[in-house]
Jmol script that loads the backbone (N, CA, C; Angstrom):
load data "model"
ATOM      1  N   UNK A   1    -164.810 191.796 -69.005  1.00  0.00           N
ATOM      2  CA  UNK A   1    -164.281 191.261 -70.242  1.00  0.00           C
ATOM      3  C   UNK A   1    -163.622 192.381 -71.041  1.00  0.00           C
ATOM      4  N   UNK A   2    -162.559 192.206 -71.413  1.00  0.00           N
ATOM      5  CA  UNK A   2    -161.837 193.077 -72.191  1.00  0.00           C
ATOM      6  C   UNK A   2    -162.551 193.010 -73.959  1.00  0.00           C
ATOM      7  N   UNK A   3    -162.276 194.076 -74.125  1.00  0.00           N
ATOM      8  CA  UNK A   3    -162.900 194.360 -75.537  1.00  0.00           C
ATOM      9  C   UNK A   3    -161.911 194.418 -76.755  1.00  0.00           C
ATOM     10  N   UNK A   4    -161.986 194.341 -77.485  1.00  0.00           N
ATOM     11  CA  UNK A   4    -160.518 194.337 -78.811  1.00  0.00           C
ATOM     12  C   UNK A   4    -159.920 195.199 -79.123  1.00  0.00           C
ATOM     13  N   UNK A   5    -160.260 196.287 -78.635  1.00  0.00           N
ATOM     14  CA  UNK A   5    -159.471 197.323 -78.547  1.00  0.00           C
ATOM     15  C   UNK A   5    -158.370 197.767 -77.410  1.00  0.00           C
ATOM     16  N   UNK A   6    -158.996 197.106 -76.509  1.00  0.00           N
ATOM     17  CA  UNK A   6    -158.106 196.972 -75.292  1.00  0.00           C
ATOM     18  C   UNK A   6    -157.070 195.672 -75.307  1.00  0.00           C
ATOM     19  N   UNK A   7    -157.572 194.907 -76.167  1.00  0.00           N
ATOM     20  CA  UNK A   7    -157.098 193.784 -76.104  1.00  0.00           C
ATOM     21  C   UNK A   7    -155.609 194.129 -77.236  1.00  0.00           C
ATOM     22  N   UNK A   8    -156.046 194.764 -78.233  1.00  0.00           N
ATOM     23  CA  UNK A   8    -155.147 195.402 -79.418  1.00  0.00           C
ATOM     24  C   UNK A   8    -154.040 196.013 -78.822  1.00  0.00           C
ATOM     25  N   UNK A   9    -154.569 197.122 -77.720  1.00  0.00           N
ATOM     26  CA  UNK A   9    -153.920 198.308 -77.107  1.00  0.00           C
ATOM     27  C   UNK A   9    -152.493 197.346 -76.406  1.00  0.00           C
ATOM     28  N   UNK A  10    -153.220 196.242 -75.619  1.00  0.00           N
ATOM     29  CA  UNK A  10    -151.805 195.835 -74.772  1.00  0.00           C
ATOM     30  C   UNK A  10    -150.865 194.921 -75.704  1.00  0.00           C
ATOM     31  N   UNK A  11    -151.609 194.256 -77.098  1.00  0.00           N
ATOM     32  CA  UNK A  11    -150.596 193.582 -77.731  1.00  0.00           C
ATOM     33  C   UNK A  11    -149.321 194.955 -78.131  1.00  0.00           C
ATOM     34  N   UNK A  12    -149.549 196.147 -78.301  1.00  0.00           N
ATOM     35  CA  UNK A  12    -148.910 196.827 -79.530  1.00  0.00           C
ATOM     36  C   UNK A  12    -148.127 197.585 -77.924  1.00  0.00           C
ATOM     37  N   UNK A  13    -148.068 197.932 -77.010  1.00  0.00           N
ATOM     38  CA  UNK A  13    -147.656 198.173 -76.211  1.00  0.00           C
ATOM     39  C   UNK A  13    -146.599 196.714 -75.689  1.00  0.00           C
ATOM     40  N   UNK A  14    -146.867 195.715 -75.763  1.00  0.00           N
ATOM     41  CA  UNK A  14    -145.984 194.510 -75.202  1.00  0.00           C
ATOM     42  C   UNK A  14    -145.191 194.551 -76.747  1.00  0.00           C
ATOM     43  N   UNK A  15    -145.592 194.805 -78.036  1.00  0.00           N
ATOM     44  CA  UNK A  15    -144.691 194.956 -79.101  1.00  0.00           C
ATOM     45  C   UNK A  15    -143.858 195.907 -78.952  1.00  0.00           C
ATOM     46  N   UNK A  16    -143.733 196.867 -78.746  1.00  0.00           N
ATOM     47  CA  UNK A  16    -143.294 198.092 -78.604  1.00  0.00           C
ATOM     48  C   UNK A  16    -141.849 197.634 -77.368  1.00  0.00           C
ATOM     49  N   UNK A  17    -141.881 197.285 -76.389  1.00  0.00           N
ATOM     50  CA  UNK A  17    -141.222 196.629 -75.016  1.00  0.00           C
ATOM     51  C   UNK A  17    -140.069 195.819 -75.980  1.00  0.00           C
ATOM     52  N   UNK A  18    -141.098 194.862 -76.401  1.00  0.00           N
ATOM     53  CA  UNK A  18    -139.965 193.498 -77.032  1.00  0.00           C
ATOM     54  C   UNK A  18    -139.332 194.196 -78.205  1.00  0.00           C
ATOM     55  N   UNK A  19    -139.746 195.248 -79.044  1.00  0.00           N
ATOM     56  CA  UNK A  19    -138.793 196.036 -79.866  1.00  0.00           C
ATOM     57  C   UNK A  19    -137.830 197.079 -79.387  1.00  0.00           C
ATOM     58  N   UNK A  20    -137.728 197.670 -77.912  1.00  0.00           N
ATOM     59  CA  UNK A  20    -136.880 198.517 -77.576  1.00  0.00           C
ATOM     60  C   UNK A  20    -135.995 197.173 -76.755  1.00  0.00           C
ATOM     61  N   UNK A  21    -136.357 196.344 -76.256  1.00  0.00           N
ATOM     62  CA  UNK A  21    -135.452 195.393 -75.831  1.00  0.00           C
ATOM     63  C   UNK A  21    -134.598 194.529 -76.538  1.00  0.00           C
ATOM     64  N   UNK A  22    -135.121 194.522 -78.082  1.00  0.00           N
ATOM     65  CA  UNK A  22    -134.292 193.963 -79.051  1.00  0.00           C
ATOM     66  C   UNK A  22    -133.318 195.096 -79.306  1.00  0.00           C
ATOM     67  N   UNK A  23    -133.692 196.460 -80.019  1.00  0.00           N
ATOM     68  CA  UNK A  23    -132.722 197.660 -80.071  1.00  0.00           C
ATOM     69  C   UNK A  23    -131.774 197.790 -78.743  1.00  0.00           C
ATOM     70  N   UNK A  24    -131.976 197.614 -77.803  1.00  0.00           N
ATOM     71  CA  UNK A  24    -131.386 197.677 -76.593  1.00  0.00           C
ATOM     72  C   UNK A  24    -129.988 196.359 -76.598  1.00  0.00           C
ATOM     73  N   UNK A  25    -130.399 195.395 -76.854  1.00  0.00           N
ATOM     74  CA  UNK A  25    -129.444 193.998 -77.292  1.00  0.00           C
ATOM     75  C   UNK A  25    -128.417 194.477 -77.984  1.00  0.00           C
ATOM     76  N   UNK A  26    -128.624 195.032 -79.257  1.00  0.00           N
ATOM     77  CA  UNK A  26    -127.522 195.647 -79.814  1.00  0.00           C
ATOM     78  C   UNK A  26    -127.213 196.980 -80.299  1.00  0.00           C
ATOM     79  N   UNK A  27    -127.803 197.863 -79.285  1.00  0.00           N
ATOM     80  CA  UNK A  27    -126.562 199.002 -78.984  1.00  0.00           C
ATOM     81  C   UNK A  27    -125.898 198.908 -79.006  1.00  0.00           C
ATOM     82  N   UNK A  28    -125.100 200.435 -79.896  1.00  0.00           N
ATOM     83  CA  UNK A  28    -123.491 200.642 -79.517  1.00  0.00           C
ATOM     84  C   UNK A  28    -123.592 200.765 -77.830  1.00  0.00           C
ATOM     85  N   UNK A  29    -124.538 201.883 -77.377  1.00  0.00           N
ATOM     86  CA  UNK A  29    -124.753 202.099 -76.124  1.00  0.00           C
ATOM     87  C   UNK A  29    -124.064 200.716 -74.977  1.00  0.00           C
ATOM     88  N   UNK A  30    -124.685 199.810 -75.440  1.00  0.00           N
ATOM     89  CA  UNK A  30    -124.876 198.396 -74.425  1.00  0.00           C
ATOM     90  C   UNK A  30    -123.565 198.134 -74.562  1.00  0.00           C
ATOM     91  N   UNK A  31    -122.769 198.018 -75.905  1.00  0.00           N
ATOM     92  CA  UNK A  31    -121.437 197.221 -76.195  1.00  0.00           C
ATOM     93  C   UNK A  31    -120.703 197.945 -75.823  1.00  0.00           C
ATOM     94  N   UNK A  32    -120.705 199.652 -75.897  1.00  0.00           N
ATOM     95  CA  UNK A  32    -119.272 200.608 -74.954  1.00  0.00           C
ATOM     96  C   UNK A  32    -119.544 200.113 -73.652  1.00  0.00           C
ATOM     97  N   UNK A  33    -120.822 200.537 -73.679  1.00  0.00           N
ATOM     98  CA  UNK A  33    -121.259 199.883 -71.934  1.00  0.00           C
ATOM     99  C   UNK A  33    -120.482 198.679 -71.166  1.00  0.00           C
ATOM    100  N   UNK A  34    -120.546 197.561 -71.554  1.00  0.00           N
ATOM    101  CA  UNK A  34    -120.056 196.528 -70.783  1.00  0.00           C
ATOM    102  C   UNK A  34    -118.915 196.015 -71.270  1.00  0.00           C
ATOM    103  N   UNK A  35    -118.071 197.110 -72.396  1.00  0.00           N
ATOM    104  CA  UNK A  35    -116.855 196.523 -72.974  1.00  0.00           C
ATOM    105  C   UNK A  35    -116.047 197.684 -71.427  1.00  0.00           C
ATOM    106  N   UNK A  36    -116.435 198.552 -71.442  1.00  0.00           N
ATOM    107  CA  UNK A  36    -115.816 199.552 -70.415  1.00  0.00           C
ATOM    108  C   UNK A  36    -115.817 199.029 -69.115  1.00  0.00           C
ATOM    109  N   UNK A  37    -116.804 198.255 -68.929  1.00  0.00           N
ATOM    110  CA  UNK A  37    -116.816 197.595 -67.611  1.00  0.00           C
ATOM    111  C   UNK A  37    -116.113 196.148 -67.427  1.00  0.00           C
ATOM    112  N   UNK A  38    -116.205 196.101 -68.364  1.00  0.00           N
ATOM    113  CA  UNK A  38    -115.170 194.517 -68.792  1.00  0.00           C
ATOM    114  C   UNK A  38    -113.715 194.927 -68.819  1.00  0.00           C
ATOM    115  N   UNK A  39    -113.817 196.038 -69.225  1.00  0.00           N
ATOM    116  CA  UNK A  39    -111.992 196.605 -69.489  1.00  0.00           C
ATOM    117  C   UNK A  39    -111.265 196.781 -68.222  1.00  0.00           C
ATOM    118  N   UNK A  40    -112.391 198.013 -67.465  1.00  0.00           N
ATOM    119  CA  UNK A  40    -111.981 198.146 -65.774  1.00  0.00           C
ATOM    120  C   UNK A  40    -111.615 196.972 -64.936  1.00  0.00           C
ATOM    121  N   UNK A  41    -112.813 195.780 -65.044  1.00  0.00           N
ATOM    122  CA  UNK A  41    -112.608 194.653 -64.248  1.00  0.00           C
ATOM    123  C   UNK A  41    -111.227 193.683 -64.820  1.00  0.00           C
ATOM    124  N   UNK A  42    -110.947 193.935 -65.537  1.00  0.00           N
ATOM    125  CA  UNK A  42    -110.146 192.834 -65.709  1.00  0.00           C
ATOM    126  C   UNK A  42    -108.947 193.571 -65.827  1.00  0.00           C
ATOM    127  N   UNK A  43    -108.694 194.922 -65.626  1.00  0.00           N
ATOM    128  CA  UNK A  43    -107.233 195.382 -65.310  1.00  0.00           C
ATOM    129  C   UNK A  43    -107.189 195.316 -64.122  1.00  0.00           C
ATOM    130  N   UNK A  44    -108.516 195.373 -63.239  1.00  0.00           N
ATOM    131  CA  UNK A  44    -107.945 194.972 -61.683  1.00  0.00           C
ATOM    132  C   UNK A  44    -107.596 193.903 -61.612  1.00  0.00           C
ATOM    133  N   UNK A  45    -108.561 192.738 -61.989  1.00  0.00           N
ATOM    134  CA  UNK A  45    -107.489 191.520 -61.777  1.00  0.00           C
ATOM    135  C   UNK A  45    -106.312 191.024 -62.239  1.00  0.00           C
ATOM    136  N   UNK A  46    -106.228 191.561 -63.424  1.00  0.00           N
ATOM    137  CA  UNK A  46    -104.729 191.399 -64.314  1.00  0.00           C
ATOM    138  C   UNK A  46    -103.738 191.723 -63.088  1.00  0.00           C
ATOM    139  N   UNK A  47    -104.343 193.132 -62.590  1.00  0.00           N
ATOM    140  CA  UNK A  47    -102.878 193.396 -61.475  1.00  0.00           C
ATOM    141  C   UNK A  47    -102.877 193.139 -60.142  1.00  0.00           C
ATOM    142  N   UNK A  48    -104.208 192.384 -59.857  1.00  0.00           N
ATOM    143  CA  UNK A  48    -103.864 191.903 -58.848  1.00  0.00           C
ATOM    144  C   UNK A  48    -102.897 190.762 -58.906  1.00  0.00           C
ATOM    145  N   UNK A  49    -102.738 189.753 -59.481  1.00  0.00           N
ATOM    146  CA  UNK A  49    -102.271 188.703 -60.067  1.00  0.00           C
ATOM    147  C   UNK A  49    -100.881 189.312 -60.818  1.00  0.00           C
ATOM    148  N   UNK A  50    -100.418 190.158 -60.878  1.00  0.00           N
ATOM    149  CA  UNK A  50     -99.271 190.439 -60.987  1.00  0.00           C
ATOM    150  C   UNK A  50     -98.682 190.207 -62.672  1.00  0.00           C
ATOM    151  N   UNK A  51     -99.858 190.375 -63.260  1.00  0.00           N
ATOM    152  CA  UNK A  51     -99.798 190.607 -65.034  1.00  0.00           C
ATOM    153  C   UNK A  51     -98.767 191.752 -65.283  1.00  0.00           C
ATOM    154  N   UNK A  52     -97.869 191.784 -65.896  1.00  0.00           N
ATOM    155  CA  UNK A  52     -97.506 192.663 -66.784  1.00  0.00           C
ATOM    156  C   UNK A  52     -97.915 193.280 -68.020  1.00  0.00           C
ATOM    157  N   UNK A  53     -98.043 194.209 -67.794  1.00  0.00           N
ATOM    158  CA  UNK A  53     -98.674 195.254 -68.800  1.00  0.00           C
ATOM    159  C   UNK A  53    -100.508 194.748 -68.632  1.00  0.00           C
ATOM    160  N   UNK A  54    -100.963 194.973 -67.785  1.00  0.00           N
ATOM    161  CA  UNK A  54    -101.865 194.785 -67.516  1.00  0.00           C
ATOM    162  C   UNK A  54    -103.787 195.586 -68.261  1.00  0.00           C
ATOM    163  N   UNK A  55    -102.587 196.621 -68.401  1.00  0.00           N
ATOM    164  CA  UNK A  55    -104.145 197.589 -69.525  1.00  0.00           C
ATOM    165  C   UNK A  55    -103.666 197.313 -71.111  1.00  0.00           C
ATOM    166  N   UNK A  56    -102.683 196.580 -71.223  1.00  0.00           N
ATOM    167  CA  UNK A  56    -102.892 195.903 -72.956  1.00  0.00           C
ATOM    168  C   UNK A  56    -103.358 194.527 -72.679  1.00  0.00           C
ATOM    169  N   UNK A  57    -103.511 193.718 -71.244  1.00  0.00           N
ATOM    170  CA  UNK A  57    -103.933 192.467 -71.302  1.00  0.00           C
ATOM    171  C   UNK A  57    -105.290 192.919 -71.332  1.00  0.00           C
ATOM    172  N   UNK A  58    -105.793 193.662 -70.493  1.00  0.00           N
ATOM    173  CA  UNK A  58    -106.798 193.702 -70.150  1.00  0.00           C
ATOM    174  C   UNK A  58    -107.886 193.755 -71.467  1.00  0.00           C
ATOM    175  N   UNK A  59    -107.089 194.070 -72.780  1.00  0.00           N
ATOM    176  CA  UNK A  59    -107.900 194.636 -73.765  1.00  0.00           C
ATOM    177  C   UNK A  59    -108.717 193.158 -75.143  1.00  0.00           C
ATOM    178  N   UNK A  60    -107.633 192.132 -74.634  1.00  0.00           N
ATOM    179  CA  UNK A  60    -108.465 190.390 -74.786  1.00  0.00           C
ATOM    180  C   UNK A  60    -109.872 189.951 -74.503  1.00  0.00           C
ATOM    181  N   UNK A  61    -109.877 190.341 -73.368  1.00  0.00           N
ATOM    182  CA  UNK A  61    -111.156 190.269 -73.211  1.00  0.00           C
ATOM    183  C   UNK A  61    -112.199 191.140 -73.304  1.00  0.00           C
ATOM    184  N   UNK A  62    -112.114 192.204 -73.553  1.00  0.00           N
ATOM    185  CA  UNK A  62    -113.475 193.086 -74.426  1.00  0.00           C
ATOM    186  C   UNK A  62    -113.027 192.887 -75.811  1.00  0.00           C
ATOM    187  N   UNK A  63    -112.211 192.615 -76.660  1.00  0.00           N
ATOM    188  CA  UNK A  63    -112.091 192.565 -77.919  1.00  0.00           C
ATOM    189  C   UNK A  63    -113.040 191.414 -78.174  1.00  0.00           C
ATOM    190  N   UNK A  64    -112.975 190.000 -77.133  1.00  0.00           N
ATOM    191  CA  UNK A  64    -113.430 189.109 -77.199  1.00  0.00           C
ATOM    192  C   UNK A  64    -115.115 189.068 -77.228  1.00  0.00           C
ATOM    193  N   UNK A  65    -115.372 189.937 -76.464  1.00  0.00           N
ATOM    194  CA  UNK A  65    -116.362 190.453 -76.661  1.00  0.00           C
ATOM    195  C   UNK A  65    -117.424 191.325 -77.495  1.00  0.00           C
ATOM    196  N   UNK A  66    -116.426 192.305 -77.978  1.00  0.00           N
ATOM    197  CA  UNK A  66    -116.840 192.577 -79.341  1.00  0.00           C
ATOM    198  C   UNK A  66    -117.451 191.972 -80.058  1.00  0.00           C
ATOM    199  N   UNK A  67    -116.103 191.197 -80.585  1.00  0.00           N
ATOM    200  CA  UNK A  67    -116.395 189.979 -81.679  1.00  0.00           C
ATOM    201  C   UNK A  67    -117.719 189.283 -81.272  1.00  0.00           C
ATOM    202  N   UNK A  68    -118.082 188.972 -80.235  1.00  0.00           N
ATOM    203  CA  UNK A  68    -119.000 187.761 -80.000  1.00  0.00           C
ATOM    204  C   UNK A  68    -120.325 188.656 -80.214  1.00  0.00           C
ATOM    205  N   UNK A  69    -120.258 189.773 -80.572  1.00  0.00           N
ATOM    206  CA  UNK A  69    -121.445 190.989 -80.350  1.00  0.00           C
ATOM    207  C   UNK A  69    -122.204 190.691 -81.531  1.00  0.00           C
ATOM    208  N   UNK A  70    -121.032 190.359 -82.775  1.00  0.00           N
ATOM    209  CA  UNK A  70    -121.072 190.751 -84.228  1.00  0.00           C
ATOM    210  C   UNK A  70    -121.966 189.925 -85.099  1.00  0.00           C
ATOM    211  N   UNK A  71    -122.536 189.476 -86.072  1.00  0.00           N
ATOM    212  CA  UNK A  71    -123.005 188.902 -86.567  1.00  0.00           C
ATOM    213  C   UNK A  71    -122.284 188.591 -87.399  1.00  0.00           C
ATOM    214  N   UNK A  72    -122.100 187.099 -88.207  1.00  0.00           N
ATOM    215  CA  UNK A  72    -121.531 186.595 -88.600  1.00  0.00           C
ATOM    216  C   UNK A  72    -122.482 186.104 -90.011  1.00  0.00           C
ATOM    217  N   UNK A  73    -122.432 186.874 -91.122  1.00  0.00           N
ATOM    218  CA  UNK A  73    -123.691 186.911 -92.114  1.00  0.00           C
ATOM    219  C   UNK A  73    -123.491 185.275 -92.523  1.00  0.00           C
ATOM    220  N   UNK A  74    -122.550 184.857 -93.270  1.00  0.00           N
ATOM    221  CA  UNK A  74    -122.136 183.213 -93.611  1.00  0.00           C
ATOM    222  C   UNK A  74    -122.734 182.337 -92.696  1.00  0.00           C
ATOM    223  N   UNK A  75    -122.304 182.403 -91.402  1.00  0.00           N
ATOM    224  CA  UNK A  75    -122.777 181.613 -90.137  1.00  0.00           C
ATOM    225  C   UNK A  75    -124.673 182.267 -89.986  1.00  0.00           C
ATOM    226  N   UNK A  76    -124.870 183.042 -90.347  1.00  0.00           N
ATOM    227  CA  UNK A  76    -126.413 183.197 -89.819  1.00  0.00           C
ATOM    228  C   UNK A  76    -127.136 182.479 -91.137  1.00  0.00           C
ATOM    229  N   UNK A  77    -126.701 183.020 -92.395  1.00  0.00           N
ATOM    230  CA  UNK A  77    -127.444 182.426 -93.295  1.00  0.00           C
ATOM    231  C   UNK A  77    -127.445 180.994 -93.421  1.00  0.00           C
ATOM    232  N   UNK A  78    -126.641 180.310 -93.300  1.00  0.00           N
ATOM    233  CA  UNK A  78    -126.279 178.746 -92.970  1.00  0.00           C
ATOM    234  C   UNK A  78    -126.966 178.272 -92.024  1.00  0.00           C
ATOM    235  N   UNK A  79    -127.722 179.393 -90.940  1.00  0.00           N
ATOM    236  CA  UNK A  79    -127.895 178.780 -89.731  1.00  0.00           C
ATOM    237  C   UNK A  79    -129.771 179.382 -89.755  1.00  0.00           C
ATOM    238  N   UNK A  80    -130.157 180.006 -90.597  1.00  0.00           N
ATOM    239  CA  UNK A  80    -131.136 180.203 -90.592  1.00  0.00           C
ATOM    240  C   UNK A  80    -132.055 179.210 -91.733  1.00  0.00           C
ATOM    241  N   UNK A  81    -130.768 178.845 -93.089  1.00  0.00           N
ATOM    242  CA  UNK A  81    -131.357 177.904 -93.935  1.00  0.00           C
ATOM    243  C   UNK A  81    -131.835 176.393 -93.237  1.00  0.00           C
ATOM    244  N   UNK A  82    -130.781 176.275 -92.377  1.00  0.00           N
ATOM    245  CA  UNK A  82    -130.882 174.892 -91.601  1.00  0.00           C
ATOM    246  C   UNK A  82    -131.886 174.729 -90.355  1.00  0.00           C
ATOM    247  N   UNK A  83    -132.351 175.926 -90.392  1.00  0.00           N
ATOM    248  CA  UNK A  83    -133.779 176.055 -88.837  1.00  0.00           C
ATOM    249  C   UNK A  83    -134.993 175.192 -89.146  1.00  0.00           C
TER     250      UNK A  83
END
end "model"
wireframe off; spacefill off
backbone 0.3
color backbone group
């Protein structure tokens, strides 16, 4: 049988996890991260497909991404009053 201290020990350790995995969500780290990899992939396909100007197309879709990163204070507060 686990005792409450042990029992304490693994809540604040599984807290600790779910708080570097929330910080981890929104990194700059995470967002250069997969905006760079989003940028690469989609100038290859831009030119495979025979896009013109293909590294200013390519830049739609991580912008798009960005944006979707962002929090939207109007839309959260609206959306947290209504929960």
């Amino acid at each position: 049988m686990e005792t409450a201290e042990e029992r304490l020990n693994k809540i604040e350790e599984r807290n600790k996890k779910v708080e570097l995995d929330k910080a981890w969500e929104t990194s700059f780290v995470r967002i250069l991260s997969i905006s760079i990899i989003t940028y690469i992939a989609a100038i290859f396909v831009l030119y495979s497909i025979g896009v013109s100007k293909p590294y200013l197309s390519a830049l739609i879709p991580v912008l798009g991404f960005i944006l979707s990163t962002q929090s939207i204070p109007i839309v959260k507060k609206y959306w947290i009053k209504n929960k």
